[in-house]
C-alpha positions in Angstrom: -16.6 10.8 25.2 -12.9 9.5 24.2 -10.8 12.0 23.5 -11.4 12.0 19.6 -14.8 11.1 19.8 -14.8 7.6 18.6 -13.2 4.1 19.1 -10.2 3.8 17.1 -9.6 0.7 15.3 -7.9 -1.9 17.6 -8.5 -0.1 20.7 -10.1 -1.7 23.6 -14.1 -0.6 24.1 -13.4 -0.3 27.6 -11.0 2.8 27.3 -13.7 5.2 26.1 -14.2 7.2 29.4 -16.1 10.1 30.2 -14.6 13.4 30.1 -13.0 14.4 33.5 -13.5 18.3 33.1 -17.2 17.6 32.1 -18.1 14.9 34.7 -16.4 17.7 37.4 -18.7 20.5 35.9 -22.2 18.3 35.9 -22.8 16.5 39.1 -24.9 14.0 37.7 -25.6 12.0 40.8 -26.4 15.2 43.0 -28.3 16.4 40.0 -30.5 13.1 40.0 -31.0 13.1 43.8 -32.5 17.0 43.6 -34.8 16.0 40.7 -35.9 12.8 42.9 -36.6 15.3 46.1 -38.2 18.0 44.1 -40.2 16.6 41.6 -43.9 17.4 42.1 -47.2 15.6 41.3 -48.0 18.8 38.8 -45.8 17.2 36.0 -48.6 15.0 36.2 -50.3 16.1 33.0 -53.4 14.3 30.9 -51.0 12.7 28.6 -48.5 11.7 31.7 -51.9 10.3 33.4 -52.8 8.3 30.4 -49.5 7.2 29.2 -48.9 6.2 32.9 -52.5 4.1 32.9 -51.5 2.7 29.9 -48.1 0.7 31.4 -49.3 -0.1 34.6 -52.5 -1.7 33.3 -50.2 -3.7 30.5 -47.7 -4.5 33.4 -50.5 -6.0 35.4 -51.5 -8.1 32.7 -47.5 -9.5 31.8 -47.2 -9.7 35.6 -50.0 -11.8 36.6 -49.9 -14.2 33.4 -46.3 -14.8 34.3 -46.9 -15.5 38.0 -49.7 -18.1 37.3 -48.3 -20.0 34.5 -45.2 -19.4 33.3 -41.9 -22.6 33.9 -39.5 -20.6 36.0 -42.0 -19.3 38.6 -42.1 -22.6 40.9 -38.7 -22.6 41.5 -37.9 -18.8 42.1 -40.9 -18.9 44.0 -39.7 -22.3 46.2 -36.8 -20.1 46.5 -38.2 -16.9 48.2 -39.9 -19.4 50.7 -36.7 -21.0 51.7 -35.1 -18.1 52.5 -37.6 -16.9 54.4 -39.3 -14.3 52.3 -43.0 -15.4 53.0 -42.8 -13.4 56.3 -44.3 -10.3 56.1 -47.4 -8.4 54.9 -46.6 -7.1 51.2 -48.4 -8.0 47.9 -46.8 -10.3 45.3 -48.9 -10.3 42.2 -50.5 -14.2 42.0 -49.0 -15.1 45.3 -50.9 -13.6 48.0 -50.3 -10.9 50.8 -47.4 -12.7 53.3 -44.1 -11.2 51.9 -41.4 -9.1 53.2 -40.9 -6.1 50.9 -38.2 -6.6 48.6 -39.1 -10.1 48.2 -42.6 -9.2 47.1 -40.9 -7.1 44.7 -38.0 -9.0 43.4 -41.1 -11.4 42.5 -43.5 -8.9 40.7 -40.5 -7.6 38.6 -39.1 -11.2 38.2 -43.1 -12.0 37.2 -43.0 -8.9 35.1 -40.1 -10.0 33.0 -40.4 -13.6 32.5 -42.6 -13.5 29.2 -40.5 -10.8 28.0 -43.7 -9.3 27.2 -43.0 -6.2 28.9 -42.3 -2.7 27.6 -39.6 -1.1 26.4 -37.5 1.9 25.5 -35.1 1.8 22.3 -32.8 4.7 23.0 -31.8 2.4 25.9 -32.0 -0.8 25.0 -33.9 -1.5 27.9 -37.4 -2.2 30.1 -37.7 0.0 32.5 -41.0 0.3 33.9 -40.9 -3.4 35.4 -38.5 -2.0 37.8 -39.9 1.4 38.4 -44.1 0.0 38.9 -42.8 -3.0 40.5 -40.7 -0.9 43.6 -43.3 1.9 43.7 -46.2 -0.8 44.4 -44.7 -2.5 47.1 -43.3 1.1 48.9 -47.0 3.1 48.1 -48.8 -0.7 49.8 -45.5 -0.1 52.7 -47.1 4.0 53.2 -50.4 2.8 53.1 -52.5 5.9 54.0 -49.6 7.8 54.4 -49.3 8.6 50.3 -51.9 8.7 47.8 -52.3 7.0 43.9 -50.9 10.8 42.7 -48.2 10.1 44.8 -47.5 6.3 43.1 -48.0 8.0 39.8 -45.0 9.9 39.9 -42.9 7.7 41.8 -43.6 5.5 38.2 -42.7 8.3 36.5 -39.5 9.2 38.0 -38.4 5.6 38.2 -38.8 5.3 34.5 -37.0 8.5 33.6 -34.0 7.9 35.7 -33.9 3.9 34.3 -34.4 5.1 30.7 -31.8 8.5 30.6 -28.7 5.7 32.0 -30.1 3.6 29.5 -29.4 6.2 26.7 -26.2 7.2 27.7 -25.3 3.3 28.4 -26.7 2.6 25.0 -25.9 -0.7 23.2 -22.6 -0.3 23.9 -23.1 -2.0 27.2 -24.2 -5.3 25.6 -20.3 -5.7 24.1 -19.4 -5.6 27.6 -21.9 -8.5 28.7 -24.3 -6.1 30.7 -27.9 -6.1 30.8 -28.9 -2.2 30.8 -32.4 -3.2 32.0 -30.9 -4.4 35.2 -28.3 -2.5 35.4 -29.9 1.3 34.7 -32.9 -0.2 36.7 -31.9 -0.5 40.2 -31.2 3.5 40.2 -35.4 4.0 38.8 -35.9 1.6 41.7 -34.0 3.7 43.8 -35.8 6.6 43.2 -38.9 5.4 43.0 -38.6 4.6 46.2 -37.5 7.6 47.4 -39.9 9.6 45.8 -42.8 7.8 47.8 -40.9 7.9 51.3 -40.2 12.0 50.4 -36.4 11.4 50.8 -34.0 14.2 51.2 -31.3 14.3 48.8 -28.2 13.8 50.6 -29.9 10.4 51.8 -30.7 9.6 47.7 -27.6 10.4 46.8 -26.0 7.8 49.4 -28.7 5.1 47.7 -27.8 6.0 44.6 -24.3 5.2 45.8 -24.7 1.5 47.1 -26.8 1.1 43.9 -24.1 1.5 42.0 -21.9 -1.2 44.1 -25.2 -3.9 42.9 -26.3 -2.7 39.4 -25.3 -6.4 38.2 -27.2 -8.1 34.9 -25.0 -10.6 33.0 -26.3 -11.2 29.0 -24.0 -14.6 29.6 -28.2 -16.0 29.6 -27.9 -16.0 26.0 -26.0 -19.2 26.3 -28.1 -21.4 27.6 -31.4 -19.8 27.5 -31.4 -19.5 31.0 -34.0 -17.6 33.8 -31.2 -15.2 35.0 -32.3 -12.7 32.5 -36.1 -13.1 33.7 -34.6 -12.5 37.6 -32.3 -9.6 36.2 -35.2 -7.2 37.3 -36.3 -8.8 40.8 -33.1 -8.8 41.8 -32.5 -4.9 40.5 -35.9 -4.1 42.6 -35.0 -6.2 45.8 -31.5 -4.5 45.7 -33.0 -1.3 45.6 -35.0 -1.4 48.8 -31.7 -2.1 50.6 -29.8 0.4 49.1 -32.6 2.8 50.7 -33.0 1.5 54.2 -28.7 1.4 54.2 -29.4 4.8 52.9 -31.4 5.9 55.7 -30.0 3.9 58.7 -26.7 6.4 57.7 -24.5 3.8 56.2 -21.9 5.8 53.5 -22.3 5.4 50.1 -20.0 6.4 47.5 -20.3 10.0 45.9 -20.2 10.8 42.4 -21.4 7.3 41.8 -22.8 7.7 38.2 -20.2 10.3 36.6 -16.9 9.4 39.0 -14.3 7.8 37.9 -14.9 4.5 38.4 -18.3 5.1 38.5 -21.3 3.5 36.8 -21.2 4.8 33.2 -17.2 4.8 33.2 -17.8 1.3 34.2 -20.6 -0.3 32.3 -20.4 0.7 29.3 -17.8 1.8 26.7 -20.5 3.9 25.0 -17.8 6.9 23.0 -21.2 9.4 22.8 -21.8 9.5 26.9 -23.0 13.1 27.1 -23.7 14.2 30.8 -25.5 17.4 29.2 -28.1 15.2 27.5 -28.3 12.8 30.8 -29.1 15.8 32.6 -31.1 18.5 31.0 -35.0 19.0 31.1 -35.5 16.7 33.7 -39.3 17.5 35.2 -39.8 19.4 32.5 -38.8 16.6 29.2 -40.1 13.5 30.1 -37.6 11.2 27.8 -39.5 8.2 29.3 -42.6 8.7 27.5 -41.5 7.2 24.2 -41.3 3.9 25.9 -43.2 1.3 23.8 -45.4 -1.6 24.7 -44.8 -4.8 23.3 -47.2 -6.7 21.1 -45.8 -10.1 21.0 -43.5 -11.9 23.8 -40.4 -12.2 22.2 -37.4 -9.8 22.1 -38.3 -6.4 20.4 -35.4 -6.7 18.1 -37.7 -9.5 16.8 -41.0 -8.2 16.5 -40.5 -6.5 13.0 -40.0 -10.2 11.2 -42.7 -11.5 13.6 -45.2 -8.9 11.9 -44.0 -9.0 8.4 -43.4 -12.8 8.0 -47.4 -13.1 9.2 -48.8 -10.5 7.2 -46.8 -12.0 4.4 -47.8 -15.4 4.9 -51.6 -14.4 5.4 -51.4 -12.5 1.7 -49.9 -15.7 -0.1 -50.4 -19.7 -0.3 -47.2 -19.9 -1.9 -43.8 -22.0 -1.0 -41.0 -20.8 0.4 -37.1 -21.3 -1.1 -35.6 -18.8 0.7 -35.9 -15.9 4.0 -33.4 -13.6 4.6 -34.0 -11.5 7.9 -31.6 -8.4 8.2 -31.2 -6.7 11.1 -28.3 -4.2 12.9 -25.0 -5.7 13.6 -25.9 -5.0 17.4 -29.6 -6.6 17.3 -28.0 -9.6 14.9 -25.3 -10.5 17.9 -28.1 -10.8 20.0 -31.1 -12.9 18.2 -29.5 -13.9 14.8 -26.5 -15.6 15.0 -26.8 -18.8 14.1 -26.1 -21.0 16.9 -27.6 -24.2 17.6 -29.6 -22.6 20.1 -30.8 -19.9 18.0 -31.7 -22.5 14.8 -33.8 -24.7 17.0 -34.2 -23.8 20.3 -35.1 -26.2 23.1 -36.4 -23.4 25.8 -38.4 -20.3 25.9 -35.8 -18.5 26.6 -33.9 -19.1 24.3 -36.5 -19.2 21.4 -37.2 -15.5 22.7 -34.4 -14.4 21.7 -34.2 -16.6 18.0 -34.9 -14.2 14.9 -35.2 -17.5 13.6 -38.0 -19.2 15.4 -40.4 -16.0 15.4 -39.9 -15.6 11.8 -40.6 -19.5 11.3 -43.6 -19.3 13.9 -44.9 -16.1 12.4 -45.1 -17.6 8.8 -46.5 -20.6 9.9 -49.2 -19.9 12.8 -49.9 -16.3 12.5 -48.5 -13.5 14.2 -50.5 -13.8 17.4 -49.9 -16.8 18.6 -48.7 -15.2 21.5 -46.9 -17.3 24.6 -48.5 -20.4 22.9 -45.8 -20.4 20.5 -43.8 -22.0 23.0 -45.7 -25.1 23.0 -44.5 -25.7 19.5 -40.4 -26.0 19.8 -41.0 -29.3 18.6 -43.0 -28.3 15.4 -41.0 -29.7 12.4 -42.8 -27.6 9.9 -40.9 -24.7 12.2 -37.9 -26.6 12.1 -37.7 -27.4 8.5 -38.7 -23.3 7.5 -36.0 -22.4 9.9 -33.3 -24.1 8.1 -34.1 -21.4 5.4 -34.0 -18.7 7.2 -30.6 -16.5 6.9 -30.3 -13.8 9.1 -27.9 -10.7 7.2 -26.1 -8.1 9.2 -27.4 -4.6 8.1 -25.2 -1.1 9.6 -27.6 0.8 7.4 -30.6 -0.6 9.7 -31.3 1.8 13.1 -33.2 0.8 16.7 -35.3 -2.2 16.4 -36.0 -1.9 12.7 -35.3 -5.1 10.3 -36.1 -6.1 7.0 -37.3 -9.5 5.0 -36.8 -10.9 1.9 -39.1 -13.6 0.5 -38.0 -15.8 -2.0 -40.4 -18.4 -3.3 -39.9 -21.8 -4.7 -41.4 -20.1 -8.5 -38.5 -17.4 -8.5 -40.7 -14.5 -7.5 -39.1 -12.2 -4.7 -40.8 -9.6 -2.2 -39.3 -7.2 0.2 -40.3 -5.6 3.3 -39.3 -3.0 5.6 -40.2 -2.3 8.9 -37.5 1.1 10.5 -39.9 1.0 13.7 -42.0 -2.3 15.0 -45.6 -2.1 16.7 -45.6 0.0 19.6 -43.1 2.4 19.0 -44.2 6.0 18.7 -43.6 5.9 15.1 -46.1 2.6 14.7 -48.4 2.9 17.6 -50.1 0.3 19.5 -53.9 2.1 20.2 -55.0 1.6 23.9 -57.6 -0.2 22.1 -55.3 -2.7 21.8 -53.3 -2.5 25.1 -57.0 -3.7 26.7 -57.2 -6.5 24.2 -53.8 -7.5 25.0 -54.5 -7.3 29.1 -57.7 -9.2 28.7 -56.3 -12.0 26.8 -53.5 -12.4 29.7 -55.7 -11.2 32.8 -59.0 -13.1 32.1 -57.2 -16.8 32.3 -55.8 -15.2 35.9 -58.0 -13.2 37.3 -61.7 -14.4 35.5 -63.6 -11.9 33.4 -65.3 -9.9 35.9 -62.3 -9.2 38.3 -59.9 -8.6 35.3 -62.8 -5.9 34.1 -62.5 -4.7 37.5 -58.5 -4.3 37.8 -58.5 -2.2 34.5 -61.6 0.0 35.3 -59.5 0.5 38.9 -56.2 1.6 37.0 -58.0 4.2 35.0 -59.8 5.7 37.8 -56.7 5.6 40.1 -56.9 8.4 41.0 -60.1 8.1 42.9 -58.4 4.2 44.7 -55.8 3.8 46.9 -52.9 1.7 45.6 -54.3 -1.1 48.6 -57.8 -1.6 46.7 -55.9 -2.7 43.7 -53.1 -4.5 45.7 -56.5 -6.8 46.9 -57.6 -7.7 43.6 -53.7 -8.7 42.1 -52.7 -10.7 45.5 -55.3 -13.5 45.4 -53.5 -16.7 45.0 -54.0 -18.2 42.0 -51.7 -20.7 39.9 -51.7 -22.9 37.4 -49.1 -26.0 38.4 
């Protein structure tokens, strides 16, 4: 915390550091490496078990749509074969059974990120279980026989709660800085879901954890041009993280102290004043922090969702015209998805139209809420274009997490409000596993066919009777739509 507890005005971000006598009293990265050693598979309760089921099953779904149809998967995938990648015998999701390790994973978390349809965890600002399932598949398919699907469970489990407790100490903070937490706080739940499967000793997590912190990279510069960096922000988190474990365990030195030092990651990353290495530490196996993570039920940014549900239930209540939309949101969620920038107003790329408060709202008026990655297809719509132009997006301090609020005003002078403090999926507004299926079969079934994508969720929830290779089998087959 700075020394009086905020940022004074005029003050650089970056000199809110963290407390010297506290960081010397809590050995955060020691503390992390014992938790990642110790942990047992009895924290796997029924409500770990089913919360667990819940992500991976919606990950496979996200995963697999991306990697048969989505634009940036030929190149990234062109990519991995020139540099050799295709020369091994690990599974990427879509793409067949032929990879080295961390290029099978860089591609099922690149995969799992590219719709931006995966989950997410507000606290944090971040995703963090397309890190943490993406490294612990490809290291439980590495063990083979050697681990079992209790084993994998946790190692999802740890790699979410280590990705999701930086997150909350890096906060949004890190975005004013240009970092992308999902990236950055991933590559240490990577880490240690590694670890956790291979049974690693702590000294030797601690030295990963070290050269993690020497590659936890992300750059929110995407914004820009709407580019795929942000979708490859995760692969290369996950690929990182397999050679920050085999440096690890070959007996290279990695720095100590990595996450509370000096110079170390949350010093660095973020000028976050409220960094509290008590909170960071406390509970862990016993308070599972990750377990509020949300799943997403529209592939968009989350700090969008709330207008993308109101705007369509609005519209579906009323034929009437439209004069005016004003979209607040928090002055940290606005300087992401509501400025407006020429590529925010009309974008010209997924990407970018991901991240436009604009678009969504436009698209969700228009065609419906659930429209889903087909929205894409209509950039070029001009009825979009034209609502868009009446679309003002407010700045809001009084507005907290992902929660917005819309104002309609129509063309006969009547007005309507709406408010929406927590979108769909958050604990707060859940999202039913009914609908976590519904949302897997409408992305598996175009993959996968009916009867195999039946077969891939029915596998999940009965994990515990497969091994993590059976399921590996069904999600390898190459399939593709270009």
């Amino acid at each position: 915390m700075c020394s009086n507890g905020v940022i004074p005005n005029g003050a650089s971000a970056v000199s809110c550091k963290l407390d010297e006598s506290q960081a010397a009293k809590i050995p955060v990265t020691q503390i992390f490496a014992d938790f990642v050693t110790n942990v047992h598979t009895d924290s796997l309760d029924s409500q770990m078990r089913e919360k667990l089921k819940e992500v991976i099953v919606d990950y496979i779904g996200v995963t697999a749509a991306a990697g048969y149809s989505v634009d940036s998967t030929p190149p990234i995938y062109k990519a991995v074969l020139a540099l050799g990648g295709a020369k091994g015998s690990s599974t990427a999701i879509t793409k067949g059974k032929q990879f080295t390790p961390q290029y099978a994973a860089f591609l099922n978390a690149t995969f799992g990120h590219s719709m931006d349809f995966d989950d997410t965890y507000s606290p944090g600002t971040l995703h963090a279980g397309v890190t943490a399932i993406s490294a612990a598949l490809t290291q439980a398919e590495l063990l083979g026989n050697a681990s079992d699907s209790d084993r994998f469970l946790l190692a999802v489990a740890v790699g979410y709660e280590v990705t999701c407790r930086l997150g909350r100490e890096l906060g949004y903070e890190a975005y004013s800085q240009g970092m992308h937490n999902t990236a950055t706080a991933g590559i240490f739940g990577s880490v240690a879901a590694i670890s956790v499967l291979k049974r690693l000793p702590s000294r030797t997590i601690e030295m990963a954890f070290g050269f993690a912190g020497s590659k936890a990279a992300g750059s929110m510069q995407y914004l820009e041009n709407g580019s795929h960096n942000k979708r490859l922000h995760a692969g290369f988190a996950v690929h990182d993280a397999f050679l920050c474990v085999a440096l690890a365990e070959a007996g290279a030195l990695g720095a100590t102290r990595i996450i509370e030092g000096k110079f170390g990651f949350l010093n660095a990353y973020s000028p976050n004043p409220n960094k509290d290495l008590t909170r960071l530490t406390e509970g862990l196996g016993t308070h599972w922090e990750w377990l509020v993570s949300a799943l997403k039920p529209y592939p968009a940014c989350r700090m969008t969702h709330g207008f993308i549900e109101m705007a369509g239930d609005l519209a579906h209540k009323h034929s009437k015209e439209v004069k005016r939309i004003t979209c607040a949101l928090s002055p940290s969620n606005f300087s992401v998805v509501g400025q407006r920038t020429p590529n925010k107003l009309h974008p010209e790329n997924i990407v970018d139209a991901q991240f436009s408060a604009y678009f969504q709202t436009a698209n969700a008026w228009i065609h419906g809420s659930n429209t889903g990655n087909a929205a894409y297809n209509k950039l070029d719509d001009p009825r979009i274009h034209a609502l868009c132009e009446r679309i003002t997006c407010a700045e809001d301090s009084s507005i907290k997490g992902f929660g917005s609020t819309i104002e309609i005003e129509y063309v006969d002078g009547s007005k309507e409000k709406q408010d929406m403090p927590f979108p769909l999926g958050e604990a707060e507004h859940p999202y039913t596993r009914d609908r976590v299926d519904q949302k897997f079969f409408s992305l598996a079934i175009e993959v996968y066919g009916k009867d195999d994508a039946t077969r891939i969720r029915d596998m999940v929830n009965s994990i515990e009777r497969h091994k993590i290779a059976e399921l590996l089998d069904l999600l390898g087959r190459e399939v593709s739509a270009f």
